[in-house]
N, C-alpha and C positions, 0 to 999 in steps of 0.2 A: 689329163688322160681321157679329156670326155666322158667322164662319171656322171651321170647326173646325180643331183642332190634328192634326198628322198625324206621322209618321215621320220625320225629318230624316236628313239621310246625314251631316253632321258635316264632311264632310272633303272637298268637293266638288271636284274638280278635273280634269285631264286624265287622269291616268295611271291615276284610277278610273271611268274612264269605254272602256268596249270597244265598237268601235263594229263592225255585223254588215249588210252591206247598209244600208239603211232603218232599221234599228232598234240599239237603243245597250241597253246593259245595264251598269248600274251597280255595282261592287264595293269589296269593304272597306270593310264597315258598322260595323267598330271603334270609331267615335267617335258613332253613331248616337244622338238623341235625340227627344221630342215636341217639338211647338214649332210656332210657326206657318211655314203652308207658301207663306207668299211671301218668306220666307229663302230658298229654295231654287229659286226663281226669278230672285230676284232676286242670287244664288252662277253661276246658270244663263247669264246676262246677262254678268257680270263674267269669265266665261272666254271669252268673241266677243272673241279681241285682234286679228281684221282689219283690216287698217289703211283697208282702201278704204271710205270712208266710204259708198260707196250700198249698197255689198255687205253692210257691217257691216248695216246700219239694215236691210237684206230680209231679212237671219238674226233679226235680232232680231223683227222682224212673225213669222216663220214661229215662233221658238218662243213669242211670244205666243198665236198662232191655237193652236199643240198645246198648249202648259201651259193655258189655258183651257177647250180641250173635255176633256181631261184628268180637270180638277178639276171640273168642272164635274157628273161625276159624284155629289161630297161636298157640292158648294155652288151657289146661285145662280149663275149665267155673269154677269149683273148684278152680281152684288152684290162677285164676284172680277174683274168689268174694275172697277167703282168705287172698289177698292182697290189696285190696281195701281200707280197713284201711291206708295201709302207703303210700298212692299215696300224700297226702300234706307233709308229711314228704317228702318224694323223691322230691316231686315238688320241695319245697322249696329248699333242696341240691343242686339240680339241677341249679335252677337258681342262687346259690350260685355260683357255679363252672363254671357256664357259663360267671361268669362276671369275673375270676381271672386276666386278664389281668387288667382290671382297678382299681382288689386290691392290685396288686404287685405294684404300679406306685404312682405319685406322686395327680392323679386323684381321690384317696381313701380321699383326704382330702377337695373334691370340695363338697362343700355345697349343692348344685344340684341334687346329687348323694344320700345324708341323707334321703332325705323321702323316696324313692326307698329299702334302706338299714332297716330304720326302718319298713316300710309294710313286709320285708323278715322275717325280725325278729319278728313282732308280730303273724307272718302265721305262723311261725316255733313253735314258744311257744304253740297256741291255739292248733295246732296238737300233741305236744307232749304230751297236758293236754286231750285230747279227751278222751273219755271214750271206743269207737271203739277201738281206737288204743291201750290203755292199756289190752282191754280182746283179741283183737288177739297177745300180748305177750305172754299172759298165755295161750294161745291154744299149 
């Protein structure tokens, strides 16, 4: 889709994330890689654990609107709402391939690792079931 690959934070979550007024600043780039950057959107998404569903869904529009003008700098606004759709798909892959090392080994059979494995797989399925993602096929 002509994304480019961008900066990835790696390790996405609350406690690397400081938040300043209006404005958030992101730390502990320790696990930082290239990669595409609707992993990180879609990292961005999966930390809204709001329970009130209108509220969840108006957070989630507002960091759509700023992750868009955003990027939109690097890429088409087009051509990154068009793919927005498969940012869980990718994510998911993503972190699939990020952990190959500890699936080639003998670490794939450590118990520890199974809820990790099973949460990849239930994200992976509900994304392939989404109904978004099924009508930007057919576009």
């Amino acid at each position: 889709m002509d994304i480019p690959d961008t900066v990835l934070h790696g390790d996405l979550n609350v406690d690397n994330i400081l938040f300043a007024g209006t404005h958030c600043v992101f730390i502990d780039w320790s696990e930082a890689y290239v990669g595409n950057p609707l992993v990180t959107y879609e990292h961005l998404l999966l930390l809204n654990q709001i329970e009130d569903p209108s509220l969840k869904a108006s957070c989630n529009r507002h960091l759509r609107t700023t992750y868009l003008k955003a990027m939109s700098s690097i890429c088409d606004f087009r051509v990154l709402e068009d793919a927005l759709p498969f940012a869980p798909i990718i994510a998911a892959a993503s972190t699939i391939l990020g952990r190959k090392d500890w699936l080639q080994t003998r670490e794939r059979s450590d118990p520890r690792k199974f809820p990790l494995v099973r949460a990849i797989a239930r994200h992976l399925d509900r994304a392939a079931q989404a109904p978004s993602l099924l009508r930007a096929f057919l576009v």
